[in-house]
N, C-alpha and C positions, 0 to 999 in steps of 0.2 A: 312207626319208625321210632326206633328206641334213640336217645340221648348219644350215646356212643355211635349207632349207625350216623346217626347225623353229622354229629364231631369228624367220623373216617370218612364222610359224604364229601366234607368241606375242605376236608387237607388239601387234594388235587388242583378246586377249586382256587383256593387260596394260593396252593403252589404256582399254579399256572397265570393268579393275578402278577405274582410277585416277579416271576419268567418275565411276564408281558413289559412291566414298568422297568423293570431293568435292561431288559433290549432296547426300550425307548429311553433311557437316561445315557448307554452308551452311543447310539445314535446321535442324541443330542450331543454328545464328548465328540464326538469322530467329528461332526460337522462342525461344532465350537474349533477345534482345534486345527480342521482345515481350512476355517474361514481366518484366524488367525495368521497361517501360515501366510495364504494371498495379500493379507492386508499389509504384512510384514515384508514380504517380496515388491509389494505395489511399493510403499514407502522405500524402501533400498533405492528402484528403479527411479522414483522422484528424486530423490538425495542424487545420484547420479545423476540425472538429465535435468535437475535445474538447481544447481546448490546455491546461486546467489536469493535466491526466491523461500528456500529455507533457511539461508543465513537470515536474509530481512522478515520472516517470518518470526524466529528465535528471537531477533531484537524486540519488535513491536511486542512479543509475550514476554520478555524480559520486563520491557517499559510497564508492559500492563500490570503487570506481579510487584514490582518495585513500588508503585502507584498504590495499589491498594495494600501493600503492607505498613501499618503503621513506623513510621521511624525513630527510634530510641533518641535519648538525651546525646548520648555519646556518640551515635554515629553522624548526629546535627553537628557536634561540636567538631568531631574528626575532619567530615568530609564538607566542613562551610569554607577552607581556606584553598580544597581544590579545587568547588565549583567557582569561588569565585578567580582562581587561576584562567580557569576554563573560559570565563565569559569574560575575562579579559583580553584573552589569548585570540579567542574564535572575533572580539571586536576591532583589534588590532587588525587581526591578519583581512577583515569587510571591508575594515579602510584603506588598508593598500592596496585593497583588489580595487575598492571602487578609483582610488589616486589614482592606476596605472592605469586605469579603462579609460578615466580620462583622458590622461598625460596621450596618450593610445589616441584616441577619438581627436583630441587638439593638434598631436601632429598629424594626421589626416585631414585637416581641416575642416573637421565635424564637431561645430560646438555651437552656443547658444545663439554669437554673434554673425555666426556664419549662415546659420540658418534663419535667423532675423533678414539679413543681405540677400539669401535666396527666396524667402516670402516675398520681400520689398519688389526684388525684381519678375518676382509669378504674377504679383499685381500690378505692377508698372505694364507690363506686356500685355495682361487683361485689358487693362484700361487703355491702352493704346490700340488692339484691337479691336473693340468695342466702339472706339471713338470713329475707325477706319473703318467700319462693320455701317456704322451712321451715318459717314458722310457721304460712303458708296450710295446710299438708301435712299439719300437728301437728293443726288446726283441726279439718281436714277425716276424720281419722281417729278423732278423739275422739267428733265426732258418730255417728261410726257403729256 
């Protein structure tokens, strides 16, 4: 076999390797791009059927990403007089929740001294039970 027959041996050859890899790299395209599609439809379908679970999702990667980016001189300087607005603002508003839950719970009659009064009198009762528990017992033995 002469050099040339060989060379025109291997065209078809060759042809047919490069056929074969290109059907399989568009295969591979067809399924990339249908698997895409579903994953893109699945996603819609979630955003739809639970958006508060993607909103708190978006937060916590918000958080995470704020987190781990470093924070410039200026944005310390900018945003130190709204955080500390914020953690004034969020301790203020803890204290009147907790005041009014009080103020709440006292006219109810449910506070410390009330529930002191209701101990005092769950043991008072025990112990008057227990005392009539005994003497029934004392009673009961003597007759016998």
């Amino acid at each position: 076999m002469t050099e040339a027959t060989a060379t025109h041996a291997a065209k078809p050859v060759k042809r047919s390797a490069m056929e074969k890899t290109y059907d399989k790299a568009a295969k591979a395209l067809r399924k990339s791009r249908k698997n895409a599609l579903d994953t893109a439809r699945s996603t819609a379908d979630s955003l739809q059927s639970n958006p508060v679970a993607v909103l708190a999702g978006g937060i916590a990667l918000g958080a995470v990403l704020g987190a781990l980016l470093p924070r410039s001189e200026r944005e310390g300087k900018l945003l130190a007089p709204v955080g500390k607005r914020i953690a004034d603002t969020t301790g203020a508003a803890a204290k009147a929740a907790r005041d009014a839950g009080k103020a709440e719970l006292d006219s109810l009659g449910l506070n410390k001294n009330a529930a002191r009064d209701q101990a005092g009198k769950l043991l008072g009762g025990v112990v008057k039970a227990l005392a009539t528990a005994g003497a029934a017992a004392a009673k009961t033995t003597k007759k016998e």
